[in-house]
Backbone as a chain_set.jsonl record, in Angstrom:
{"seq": "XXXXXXXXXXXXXXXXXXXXXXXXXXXXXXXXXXXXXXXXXXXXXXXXXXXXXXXXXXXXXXXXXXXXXXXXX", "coords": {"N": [[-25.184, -29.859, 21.626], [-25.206, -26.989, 19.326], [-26.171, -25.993, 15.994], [-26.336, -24.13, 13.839], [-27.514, -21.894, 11.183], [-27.894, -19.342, 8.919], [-29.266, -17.849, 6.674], [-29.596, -16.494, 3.151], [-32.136, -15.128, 0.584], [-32.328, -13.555, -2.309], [-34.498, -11.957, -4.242], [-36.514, -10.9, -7.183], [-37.851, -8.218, -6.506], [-39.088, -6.308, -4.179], [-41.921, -6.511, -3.711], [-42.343, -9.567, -3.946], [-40.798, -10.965, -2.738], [-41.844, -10.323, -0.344], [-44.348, -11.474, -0.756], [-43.607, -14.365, -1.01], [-43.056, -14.916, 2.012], [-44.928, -14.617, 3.024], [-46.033, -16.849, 2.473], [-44.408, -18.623, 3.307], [-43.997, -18.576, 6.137], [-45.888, -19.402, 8.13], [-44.931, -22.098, 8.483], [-42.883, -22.066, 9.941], [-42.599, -22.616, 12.408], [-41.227, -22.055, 15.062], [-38.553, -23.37, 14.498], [-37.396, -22.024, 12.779], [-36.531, -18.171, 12.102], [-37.669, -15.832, 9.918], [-37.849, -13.3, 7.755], [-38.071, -10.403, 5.963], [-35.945, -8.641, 3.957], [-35.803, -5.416, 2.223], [-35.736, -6.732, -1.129], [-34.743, -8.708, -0.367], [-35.352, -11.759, 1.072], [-34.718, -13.344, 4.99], [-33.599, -15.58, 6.127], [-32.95, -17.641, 9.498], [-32.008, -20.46, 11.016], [-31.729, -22.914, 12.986], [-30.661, -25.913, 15.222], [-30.637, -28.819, 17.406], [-28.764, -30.651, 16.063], [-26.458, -31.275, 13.339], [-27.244, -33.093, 11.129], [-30.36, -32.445, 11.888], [-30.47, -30.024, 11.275], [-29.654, -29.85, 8.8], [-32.195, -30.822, 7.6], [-34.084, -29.349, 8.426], [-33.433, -27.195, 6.812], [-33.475, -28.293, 4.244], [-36.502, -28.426, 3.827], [-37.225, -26.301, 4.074], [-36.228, -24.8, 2.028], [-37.391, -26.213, 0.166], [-40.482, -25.571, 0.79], [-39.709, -22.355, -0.058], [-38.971, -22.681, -2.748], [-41.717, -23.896, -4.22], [-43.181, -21.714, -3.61], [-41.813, -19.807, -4.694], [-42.658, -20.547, -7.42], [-45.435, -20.88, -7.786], [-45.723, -17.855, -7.151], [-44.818, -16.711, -9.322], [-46.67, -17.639, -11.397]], "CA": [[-24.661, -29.148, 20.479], [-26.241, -26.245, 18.995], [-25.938, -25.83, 14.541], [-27.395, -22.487, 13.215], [-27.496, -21.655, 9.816], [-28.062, -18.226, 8.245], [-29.307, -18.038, 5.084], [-29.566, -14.883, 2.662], [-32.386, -15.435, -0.522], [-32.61, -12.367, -3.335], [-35.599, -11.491, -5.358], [-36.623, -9.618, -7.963], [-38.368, -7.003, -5.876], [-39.642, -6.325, -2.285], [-43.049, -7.179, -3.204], [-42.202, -10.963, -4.623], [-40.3, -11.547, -1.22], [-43.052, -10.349, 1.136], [-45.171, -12.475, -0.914], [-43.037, -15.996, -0.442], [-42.409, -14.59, 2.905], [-46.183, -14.613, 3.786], [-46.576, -18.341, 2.178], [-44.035, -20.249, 3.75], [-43.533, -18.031, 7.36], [-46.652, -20.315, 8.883], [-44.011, -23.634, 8.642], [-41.28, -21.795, 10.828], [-42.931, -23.341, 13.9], [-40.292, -22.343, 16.343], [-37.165, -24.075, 14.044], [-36.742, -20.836, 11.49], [-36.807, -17.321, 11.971], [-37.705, -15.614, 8.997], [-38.29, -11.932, 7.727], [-37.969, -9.693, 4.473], [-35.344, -6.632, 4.085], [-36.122, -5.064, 0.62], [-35.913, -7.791, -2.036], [-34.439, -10.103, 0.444], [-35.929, -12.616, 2.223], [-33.551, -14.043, 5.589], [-33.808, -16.519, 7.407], [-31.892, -17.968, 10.925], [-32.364, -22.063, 11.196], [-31.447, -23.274, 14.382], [-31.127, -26.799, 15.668], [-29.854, -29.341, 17.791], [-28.043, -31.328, 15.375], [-26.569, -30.814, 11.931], [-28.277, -33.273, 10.772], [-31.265, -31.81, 11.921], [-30.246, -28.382, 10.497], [-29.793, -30.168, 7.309], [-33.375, -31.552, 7.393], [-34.681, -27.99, 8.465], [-32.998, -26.511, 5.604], [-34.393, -29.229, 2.647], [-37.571, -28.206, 3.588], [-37.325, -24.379, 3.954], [-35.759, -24.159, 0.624], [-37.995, -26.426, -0.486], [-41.124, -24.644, 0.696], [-39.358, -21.56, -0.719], [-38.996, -22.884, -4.147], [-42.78, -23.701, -4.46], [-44.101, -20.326, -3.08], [-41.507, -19.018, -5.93], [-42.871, -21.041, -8.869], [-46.854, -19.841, -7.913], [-45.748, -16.186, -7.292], [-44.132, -16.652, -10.896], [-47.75, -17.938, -12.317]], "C": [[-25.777, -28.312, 19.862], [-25.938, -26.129, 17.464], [-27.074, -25.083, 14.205], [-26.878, -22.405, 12.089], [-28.057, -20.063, 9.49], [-28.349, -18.192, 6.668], [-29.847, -16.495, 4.424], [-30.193, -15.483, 0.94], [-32.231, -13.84, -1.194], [-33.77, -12.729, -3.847], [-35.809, -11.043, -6.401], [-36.697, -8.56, -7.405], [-38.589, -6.894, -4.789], [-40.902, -7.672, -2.401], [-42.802, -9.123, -3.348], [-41.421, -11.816, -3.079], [-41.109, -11.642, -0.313], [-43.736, -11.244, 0.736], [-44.907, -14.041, -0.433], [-43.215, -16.188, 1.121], [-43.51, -15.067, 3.754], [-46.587, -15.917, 3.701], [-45.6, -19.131, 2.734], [-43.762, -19.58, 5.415], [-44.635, -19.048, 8.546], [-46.208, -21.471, 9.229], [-43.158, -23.047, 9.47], [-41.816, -22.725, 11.935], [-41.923, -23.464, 14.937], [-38.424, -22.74, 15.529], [-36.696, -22.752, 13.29], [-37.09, -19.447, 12.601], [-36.828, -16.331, 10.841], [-38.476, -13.982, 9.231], [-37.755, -11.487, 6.007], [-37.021, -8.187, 5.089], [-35.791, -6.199, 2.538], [-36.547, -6.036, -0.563], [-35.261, -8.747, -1.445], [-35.148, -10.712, 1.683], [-34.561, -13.626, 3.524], [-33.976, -14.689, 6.406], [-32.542, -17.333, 8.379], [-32.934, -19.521, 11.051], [-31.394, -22.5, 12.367], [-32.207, -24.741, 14.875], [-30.364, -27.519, 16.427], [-28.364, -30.253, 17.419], [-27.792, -30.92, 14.166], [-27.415, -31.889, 10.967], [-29.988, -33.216, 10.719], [-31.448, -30.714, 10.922], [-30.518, -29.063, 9.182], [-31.445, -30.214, 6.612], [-34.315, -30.034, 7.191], [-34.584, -27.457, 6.958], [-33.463, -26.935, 4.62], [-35.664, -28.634, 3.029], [-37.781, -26.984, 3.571], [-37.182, -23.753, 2.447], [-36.632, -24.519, -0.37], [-39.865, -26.086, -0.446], [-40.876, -22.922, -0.196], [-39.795, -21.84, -2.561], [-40.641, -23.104, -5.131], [-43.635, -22.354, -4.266], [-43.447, -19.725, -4.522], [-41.884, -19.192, -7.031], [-44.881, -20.543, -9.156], [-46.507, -18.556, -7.986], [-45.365, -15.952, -8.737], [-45.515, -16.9, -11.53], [-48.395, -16.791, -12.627]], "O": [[-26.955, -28.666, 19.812], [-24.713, -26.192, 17.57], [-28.286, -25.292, 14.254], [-25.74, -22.841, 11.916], [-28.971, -19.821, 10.278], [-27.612, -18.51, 5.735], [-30.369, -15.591, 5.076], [-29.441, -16.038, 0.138], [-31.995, -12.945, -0.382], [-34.041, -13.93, -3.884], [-34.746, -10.509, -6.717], [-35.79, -7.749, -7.589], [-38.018, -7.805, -4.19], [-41.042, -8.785, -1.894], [-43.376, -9.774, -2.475], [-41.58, -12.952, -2.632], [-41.271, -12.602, 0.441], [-43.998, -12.095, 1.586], [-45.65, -14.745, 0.252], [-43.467, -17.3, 1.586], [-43.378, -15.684, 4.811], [-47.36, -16.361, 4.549], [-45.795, -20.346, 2.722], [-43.118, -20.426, 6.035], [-44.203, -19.365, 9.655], [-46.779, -22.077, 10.136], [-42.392, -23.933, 9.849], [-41.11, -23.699, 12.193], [-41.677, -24.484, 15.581], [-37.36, -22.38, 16.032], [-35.485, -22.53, 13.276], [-37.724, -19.576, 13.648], [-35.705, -15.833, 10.754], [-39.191, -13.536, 10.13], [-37.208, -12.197, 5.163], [-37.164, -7.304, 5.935], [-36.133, -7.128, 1.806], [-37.733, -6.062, -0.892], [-35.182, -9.796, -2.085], [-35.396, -10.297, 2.815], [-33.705, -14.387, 3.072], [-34.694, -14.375, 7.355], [-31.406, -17.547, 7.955], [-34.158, -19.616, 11.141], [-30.197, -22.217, 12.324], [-33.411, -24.974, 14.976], [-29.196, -27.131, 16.392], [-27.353, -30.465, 18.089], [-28.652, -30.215, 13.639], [-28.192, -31.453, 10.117], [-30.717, -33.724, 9.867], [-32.296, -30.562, 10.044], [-31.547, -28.83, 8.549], [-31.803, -29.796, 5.511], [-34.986, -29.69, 6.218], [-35.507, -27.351, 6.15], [-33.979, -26.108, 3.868], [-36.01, -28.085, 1.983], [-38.733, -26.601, 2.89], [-37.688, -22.778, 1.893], [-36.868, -23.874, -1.392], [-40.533, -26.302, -1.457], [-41.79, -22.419, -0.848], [-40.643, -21.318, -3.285], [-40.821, -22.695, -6.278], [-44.701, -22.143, -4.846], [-44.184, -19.253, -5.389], [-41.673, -18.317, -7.87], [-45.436, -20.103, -10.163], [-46.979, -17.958, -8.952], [-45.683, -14.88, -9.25], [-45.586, -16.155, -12.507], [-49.353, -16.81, -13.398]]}, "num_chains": 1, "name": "protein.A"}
C-alpha cells in the first residue's frame, strides 16, 4: 500500500516561506518533497502506511511550526 498526502501551507510573503523552507527542507530525507511557490510553501509526503503518513506529517508540521515561531522573532 502506498498513502500520499499533499499538503498546501500560506505565508505572509515569499520571503518568510523560503525562509521555513530552508530550515526544515534538511529533515525531508527521502519521506517529503518540499518546495516554495510565492508565499506558499508545498509539500508531497509519501509513505507506506497511513499510519506512517500520519507520523510523517506530526513531524513536518511540527518542524514547520518551530521554523515559523523563530522566523516570527
Amino acid at each position: 500500500m502506498k498513502a500520499v498526502c499533499t499538503l498546501t501551507i500560506e505565508f505572509e510573503n515569499a520571503e518568510k516561506a523560503k525562509k521555513i523552507l530552508r530550515s526544515i527542507q534538511t529533515d525531508d530525507h527521502g519521506f517529503v518533497k518540499s518546495k516554495q511557490s510565492g508565499k506558499t510553501l508545498e509539500a508531497i509526503v509519501e509513505s507506506t502506511s497511513v499510519a506512517s503518513l500520519l507520523h510523517t506529517l506530526d513531524d513536518y508540521l511540527s518542524c514547520v511550526s518551530v521554523a515559523d515561531e523563530i522566523v516570527n522573532k
